[in-house]
NUKOLLO-196598 format. One line per 5 residues: number of its first residue (from 0); their letters; for each residue x, y, z of N, C-alpha, C, O, CB. Coordinates in Angstrom, 1 decimal, always signed. Glycine has a CB too. Layout:
# NUKOLLO-196598
NUM> a> X/Y/Z/X/Y/Z/X/Y/Z/X/Y/Z/X/Y/Z  ...
***
This chain:
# NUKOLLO-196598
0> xxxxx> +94.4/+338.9/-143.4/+94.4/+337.9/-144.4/+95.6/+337.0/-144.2/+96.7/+337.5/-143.8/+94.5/+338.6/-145.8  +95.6/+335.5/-144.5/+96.3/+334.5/-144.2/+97.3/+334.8/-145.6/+96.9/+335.2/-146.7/+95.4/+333.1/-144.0  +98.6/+334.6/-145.0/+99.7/+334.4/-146.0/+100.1/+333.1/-146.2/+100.9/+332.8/-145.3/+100.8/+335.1/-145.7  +100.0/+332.2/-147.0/+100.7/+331.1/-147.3/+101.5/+330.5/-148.3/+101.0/+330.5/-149.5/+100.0/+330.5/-147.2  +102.8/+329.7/-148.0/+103.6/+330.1/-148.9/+103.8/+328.4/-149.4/+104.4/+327.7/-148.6/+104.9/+331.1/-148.3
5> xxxxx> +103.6/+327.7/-150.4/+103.7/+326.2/-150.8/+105.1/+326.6/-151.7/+105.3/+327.6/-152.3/+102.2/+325.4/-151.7  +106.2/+325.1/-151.5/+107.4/+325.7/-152.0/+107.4/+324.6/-152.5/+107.0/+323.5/-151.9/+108.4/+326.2/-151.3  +108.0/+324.6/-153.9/+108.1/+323.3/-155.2/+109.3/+323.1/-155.0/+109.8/+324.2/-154.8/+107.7/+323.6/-156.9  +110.0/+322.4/-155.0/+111.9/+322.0/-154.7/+112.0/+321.0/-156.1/+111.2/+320.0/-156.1/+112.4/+320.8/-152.8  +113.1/+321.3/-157.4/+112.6/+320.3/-158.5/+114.1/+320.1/-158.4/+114.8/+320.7/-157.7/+111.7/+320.9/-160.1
10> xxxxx> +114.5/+319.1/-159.2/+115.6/+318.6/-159.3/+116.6/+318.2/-158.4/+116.1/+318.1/-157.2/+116.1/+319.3/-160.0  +118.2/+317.8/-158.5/+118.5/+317.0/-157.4/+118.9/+318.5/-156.3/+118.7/+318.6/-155.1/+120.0/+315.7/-157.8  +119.5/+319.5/-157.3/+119.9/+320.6/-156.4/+118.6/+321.4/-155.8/+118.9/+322.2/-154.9/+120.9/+321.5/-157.3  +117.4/+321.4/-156.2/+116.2/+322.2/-155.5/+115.9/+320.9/-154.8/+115.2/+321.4/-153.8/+114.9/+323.0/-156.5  +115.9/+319.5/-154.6/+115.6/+318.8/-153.7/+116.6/+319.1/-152.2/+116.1/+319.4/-151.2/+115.6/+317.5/-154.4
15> xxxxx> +118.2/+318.8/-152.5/+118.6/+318.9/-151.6/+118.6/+320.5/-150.9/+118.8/+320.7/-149.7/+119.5/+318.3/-152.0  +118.4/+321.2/-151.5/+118.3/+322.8/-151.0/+117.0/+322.9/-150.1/+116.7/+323.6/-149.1/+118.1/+324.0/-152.4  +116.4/+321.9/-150.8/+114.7/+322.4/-150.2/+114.9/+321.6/-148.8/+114.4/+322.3/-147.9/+112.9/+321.7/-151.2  +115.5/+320.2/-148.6/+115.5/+319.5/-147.1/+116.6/+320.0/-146.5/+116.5/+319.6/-145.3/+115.7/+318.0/-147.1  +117.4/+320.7/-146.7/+118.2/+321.8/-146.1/+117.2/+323.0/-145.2/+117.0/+323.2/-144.0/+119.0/+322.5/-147.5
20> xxxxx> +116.6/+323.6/-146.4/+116.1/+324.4/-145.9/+114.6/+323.9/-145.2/+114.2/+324.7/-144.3/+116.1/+325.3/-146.8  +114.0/+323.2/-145.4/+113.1/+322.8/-143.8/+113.4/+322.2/-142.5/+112.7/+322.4/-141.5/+112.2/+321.9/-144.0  +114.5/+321.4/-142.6/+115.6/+321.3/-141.8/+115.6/+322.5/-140.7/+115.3/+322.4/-139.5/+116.9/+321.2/-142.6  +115.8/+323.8/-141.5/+116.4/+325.0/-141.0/+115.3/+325.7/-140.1/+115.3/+326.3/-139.0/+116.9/+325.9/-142.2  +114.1/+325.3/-141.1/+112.8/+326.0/-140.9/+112.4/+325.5/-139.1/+112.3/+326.2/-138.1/+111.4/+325.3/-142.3
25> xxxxx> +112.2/+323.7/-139.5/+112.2/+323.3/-138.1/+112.8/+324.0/-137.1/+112.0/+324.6/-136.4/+112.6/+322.1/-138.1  +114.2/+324.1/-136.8/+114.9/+324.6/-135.6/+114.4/+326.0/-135.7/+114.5/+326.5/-134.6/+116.5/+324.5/-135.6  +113.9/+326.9/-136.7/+114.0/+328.3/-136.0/+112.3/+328.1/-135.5/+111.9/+329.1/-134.9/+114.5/+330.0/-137.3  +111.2/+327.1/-135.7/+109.8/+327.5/-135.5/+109.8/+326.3/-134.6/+108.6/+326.0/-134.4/+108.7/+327.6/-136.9  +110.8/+325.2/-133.9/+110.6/+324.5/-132.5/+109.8/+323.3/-132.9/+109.0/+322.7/-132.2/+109.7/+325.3/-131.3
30> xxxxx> +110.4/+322.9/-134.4/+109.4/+321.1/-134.3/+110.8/+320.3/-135.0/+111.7/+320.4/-135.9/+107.3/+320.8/-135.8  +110.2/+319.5/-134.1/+111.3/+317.9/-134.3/+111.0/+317.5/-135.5/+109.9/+317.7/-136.1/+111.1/+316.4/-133.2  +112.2/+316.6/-135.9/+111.9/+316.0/-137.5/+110.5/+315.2/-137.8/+110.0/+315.0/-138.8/+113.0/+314.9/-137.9  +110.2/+314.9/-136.7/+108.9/+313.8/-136.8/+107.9/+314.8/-137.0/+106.9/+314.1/-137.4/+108.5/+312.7/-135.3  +107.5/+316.2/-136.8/+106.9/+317.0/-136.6/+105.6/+317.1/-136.2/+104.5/+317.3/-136.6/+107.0/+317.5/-137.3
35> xxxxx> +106.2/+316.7/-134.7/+105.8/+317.4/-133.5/+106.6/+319.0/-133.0/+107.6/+319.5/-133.5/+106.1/+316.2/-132.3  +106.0/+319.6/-132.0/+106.4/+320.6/-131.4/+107.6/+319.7/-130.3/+107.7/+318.4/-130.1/+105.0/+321.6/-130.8  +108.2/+320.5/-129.8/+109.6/+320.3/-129.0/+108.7/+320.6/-127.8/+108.1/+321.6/-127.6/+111.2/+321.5/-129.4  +108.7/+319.5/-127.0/+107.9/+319.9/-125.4/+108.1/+321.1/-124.8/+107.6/+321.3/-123.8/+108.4/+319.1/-124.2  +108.8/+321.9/-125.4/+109.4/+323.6/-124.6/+108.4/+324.0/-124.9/+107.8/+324.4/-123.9/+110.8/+324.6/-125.1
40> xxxxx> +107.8/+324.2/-126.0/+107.1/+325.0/-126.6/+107.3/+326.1/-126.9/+107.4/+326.8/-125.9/+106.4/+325.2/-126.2  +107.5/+326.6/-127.8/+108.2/+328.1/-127.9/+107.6/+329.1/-128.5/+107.2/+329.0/-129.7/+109.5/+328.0/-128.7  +107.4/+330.2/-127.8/+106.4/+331.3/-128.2/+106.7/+331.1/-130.3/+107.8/+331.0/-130.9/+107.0/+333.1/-127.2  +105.9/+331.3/-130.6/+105.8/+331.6/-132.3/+104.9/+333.0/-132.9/+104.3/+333.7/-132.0/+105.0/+330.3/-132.9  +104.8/+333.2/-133.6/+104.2/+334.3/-134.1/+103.7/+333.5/-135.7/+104.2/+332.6/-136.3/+105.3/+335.8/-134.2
45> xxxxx> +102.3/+334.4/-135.9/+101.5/+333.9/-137.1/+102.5/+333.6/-138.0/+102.1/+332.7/-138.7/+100.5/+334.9/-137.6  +103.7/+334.1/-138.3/+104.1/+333.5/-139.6/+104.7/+331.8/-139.7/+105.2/+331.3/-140.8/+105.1/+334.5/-140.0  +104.6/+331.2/-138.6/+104.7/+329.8/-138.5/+103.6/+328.9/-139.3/+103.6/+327.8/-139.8/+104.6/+329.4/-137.0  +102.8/+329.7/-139.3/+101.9/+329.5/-140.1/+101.9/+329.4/-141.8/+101.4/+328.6/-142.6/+101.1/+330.5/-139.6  +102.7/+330.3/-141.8/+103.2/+330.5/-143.3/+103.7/+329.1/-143.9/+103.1/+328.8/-145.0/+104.4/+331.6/-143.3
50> xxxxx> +104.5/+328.4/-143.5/+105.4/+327.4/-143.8/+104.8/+326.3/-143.6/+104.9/+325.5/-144.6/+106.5/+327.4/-143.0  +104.0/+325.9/-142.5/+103.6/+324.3/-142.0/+102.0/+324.7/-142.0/+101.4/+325.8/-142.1/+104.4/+323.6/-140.1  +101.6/+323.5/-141.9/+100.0/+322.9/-141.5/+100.0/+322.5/-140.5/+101.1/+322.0/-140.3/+99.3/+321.9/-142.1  +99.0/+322.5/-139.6/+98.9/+321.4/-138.5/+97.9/+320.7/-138.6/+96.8/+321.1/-138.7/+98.8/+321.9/-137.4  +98.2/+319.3/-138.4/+97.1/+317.9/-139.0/+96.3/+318.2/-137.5/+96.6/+319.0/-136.7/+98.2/+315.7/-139.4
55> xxxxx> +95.4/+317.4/-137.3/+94.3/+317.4/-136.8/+95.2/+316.4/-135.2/+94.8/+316.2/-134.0/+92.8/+316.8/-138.0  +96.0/+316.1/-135.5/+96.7/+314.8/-134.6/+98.1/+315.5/-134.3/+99.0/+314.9/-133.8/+97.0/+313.2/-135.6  +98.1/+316.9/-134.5/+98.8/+318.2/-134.0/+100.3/+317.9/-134.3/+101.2/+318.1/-133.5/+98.5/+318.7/-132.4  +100.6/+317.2/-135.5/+101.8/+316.8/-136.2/+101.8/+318.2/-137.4/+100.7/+318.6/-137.9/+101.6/+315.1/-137.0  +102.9/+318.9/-137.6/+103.1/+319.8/-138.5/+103.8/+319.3/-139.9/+104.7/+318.5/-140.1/+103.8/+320.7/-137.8
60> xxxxx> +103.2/+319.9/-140.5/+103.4/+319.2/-142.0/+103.9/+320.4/-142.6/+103.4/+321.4/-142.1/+102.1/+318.6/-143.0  +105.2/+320.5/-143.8/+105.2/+321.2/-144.8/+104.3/+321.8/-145.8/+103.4/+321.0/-146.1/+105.7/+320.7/-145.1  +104.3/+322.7/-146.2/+103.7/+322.9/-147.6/+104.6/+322.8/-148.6/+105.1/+323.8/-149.2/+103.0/+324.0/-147.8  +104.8/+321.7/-148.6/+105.8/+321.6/-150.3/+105.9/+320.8/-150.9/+106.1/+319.7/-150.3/+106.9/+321.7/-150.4  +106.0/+320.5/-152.1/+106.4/+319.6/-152.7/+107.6/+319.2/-153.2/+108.1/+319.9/-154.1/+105.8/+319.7/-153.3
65> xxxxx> +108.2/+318.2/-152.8/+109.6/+317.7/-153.6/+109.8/+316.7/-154.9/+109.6/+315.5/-154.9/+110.2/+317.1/-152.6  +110.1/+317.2/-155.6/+109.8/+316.5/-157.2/+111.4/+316.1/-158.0/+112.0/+317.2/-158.4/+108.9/+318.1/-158.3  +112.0/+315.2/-158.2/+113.1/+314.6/-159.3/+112.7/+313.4/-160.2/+112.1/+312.4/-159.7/+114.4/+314.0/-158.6  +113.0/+313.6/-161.3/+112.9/+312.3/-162.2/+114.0/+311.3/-161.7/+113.9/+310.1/-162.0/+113.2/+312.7/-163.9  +114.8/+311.7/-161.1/+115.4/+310.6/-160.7/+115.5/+309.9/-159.1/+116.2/+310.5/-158.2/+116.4/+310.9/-161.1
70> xxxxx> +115.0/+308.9/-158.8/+114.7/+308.9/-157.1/+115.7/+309.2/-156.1/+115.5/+309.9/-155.1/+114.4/+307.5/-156.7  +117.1/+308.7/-156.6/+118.5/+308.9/-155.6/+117.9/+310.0/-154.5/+117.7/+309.7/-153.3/+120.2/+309.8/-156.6  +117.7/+311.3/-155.1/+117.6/+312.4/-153.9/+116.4/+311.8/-153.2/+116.5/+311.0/-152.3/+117.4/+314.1/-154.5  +115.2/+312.2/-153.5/+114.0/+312.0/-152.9/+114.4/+310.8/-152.1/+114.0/+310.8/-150.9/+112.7/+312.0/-153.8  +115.1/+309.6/-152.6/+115.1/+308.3/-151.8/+115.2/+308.6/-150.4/+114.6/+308.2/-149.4/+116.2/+307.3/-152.2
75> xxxxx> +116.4/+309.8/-150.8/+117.7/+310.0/-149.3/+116.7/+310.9/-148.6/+116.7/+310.5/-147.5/+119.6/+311.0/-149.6  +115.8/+311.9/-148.7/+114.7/+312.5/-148.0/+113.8/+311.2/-147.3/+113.8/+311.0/-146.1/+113.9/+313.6/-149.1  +113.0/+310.3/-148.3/+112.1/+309.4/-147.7/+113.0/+308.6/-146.1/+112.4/+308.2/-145.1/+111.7/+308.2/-149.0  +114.5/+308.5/-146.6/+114.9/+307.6/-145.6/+115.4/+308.4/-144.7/+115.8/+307.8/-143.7/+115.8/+306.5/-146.0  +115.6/+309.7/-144.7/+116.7/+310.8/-143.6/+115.9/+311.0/-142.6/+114.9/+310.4/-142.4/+117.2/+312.3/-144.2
80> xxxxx> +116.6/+312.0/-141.7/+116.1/+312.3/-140.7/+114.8/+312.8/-140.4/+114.0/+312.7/-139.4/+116.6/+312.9/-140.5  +114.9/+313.5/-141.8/+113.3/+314.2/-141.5/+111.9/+313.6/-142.5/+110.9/+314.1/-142.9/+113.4/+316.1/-141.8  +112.5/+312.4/-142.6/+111.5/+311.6/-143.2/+109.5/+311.2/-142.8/+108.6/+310.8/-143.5/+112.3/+310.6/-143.1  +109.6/+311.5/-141.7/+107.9/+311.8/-141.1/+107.9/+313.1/-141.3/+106.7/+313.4/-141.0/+107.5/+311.5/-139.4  +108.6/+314.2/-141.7/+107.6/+315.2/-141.6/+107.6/+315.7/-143.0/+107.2/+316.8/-143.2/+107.9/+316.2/-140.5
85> xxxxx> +107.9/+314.8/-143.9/+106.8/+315.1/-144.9/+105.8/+314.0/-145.3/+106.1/+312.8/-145.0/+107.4/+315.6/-146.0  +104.7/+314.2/-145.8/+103.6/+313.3/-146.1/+104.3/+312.8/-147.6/+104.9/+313.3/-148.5/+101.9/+314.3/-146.1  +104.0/+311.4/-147.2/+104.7/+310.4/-148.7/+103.9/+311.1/-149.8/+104.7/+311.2/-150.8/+104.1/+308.3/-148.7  +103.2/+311.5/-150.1/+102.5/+312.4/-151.4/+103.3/+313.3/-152.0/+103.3/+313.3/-153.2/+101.3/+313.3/-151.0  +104.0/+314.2/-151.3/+104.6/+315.6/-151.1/+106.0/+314.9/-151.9/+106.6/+315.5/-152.8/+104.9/+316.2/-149.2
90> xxxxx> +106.4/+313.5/-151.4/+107.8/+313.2/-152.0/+107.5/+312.3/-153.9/+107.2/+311.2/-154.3/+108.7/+311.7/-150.6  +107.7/+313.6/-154.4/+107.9/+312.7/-155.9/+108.8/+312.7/-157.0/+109.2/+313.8/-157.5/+106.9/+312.8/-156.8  +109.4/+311.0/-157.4/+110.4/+310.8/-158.0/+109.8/+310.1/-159.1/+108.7/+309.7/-158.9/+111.4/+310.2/-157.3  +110.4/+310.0/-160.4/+110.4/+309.1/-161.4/+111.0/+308.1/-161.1/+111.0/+307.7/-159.9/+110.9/+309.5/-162.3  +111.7/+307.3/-162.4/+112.5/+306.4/-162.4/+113.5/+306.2/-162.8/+114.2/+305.3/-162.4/+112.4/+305.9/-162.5
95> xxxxx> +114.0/+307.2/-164.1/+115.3/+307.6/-164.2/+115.4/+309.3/-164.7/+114.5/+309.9/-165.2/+115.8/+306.6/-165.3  +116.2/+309.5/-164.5/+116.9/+311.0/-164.9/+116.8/+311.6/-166.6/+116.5/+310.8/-167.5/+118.8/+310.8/-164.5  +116.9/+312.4/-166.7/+117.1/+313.0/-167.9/+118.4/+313.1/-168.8/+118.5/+313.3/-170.0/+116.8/+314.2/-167.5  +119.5/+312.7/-167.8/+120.8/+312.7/-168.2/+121.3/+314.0/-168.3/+122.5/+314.0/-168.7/+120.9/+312.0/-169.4  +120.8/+315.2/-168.0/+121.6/+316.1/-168.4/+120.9/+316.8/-169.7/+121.2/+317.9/-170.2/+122.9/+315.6/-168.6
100> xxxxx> +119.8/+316.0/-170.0/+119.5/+316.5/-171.5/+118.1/+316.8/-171.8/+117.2/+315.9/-171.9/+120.0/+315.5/-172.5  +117.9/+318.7/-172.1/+116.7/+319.2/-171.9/+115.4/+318.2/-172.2/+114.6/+317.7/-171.4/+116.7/+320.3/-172.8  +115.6/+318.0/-173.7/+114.7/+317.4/-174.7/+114.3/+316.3/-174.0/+113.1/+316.0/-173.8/+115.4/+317.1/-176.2  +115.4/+315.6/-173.5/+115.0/+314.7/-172.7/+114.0/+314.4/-171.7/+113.2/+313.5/-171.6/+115.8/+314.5/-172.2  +114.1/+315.5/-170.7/+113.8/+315.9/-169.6/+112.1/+316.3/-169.6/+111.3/+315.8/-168.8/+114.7/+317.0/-169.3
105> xxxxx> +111.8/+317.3/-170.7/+110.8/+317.9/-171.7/+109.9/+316.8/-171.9/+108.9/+316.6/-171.3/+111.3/+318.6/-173.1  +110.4/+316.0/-173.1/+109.7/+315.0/-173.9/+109.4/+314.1/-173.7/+108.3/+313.6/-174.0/+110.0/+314.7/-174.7  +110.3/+313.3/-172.9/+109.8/+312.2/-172.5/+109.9/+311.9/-170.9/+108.8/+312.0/-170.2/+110.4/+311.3/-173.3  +111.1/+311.6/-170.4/+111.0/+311.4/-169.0/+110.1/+312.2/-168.5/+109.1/+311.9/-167.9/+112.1/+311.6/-168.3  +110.7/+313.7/-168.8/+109.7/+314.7/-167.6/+107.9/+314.5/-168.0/+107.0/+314.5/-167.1/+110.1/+316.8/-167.7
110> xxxxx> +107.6/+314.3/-169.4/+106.7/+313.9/-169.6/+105.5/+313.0/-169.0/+104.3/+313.2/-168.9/+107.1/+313.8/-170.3  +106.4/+311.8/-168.5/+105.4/+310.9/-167.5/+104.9/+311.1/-166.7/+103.9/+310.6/-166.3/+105.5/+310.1/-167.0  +105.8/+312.1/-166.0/+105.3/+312.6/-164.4/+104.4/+313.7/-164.3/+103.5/+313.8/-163.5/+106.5/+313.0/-163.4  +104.8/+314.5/-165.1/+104.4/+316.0/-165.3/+102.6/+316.3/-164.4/+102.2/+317.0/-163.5/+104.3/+316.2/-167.4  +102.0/+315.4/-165.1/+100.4/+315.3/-164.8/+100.1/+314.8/-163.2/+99.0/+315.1/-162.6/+99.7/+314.1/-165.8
115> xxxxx> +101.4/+313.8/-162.4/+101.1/+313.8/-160.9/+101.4/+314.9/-160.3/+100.8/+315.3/-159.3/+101.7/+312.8/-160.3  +102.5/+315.6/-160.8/+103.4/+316.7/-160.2/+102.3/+317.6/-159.7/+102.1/+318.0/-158.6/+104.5/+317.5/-161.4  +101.3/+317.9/-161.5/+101.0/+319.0/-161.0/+99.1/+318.6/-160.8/+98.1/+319.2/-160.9/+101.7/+320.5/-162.1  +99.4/+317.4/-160.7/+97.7/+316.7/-159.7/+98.5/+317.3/-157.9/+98.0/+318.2/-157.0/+97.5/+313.6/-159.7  +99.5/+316.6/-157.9/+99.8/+316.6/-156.4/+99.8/+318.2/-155.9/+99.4/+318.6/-154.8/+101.2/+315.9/-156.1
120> xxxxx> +100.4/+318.9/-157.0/+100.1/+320.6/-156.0/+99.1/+321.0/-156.3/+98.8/+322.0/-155.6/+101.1/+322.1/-156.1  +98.1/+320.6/-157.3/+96.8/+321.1/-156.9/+96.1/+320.5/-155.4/+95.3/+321.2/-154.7/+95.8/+320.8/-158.2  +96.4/+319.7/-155.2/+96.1/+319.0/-154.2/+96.3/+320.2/-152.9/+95.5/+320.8/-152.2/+97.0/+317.5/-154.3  +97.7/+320.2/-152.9/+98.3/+320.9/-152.3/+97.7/+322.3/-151.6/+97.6/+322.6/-150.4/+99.1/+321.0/-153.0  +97.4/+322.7/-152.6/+96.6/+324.6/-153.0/+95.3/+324.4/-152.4/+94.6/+325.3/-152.1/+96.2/+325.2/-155.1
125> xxx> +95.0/+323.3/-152.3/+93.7/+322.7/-152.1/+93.2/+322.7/-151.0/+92.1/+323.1/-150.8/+93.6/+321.6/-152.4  +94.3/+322.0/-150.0/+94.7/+321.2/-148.7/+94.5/+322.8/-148.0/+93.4/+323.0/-147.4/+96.6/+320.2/-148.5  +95.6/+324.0/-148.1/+96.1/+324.8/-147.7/+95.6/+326.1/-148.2/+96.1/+327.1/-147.8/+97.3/+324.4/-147.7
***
């Protein structure tokens, strides 16, 4: 039985944690930021599987989603290094922050997005 693991990264500190950690993922499973494989090729074992997809055009994709009400982080992922290897869908920001403040966050800001967030990981669950 297939193990698969989709990882939600929310806010500025689970955004930056989460491109940290695929970052990381890349170098120990041999794909470049653009995700492709590294011409070496490097023996892998099924659990590479766990982490990425492979598109039909043998580009490796994440399973995850990255989510902030406020764009700053996600911006710096869309524009960084490893900006192709996630699918523009996967990256979602609001337009402003919460400020720090639950109710806020809850009621209204987080409120607008809430319904793509969780369109996009059904999507996701879907895909994978």
């Amino acid at each position: 039985m297939a193990r698969e693991v989709i990882s939600v990264h929310l806010g500025q500190a689970g955004c930056q944690i989460g491109n940290a950690c695929w970052e990381l993922y890349c170098l120990e499973h041999g794909i470049m930021p653009d995700g492709l494989e590294y011409s070496g090729g490097l023996e892998r074992s099924q659990s590479f599987q766990t982490f990425f997809e492979e598109t039909v055009a043998g580009k490796y994709v994440p399973r995850a989603a990255i989510v902030d009400l406020e764009p700053t982080v996600v911006d710096e992922i869309r524009t960084g290094t490893y900006r192709r290897l996630f699918h523009p869908d996967q990256l979602i920001s609001g337009k402003e922050d919460a400020a720090n403040n639950y109710a806020r966050g809850q009621y209204t800001v987080g409120r607008e997005i809430i319904d793509l967030v969780l369109d996009r990981i059904r999507k996701l669950v879907s895909m994978f």
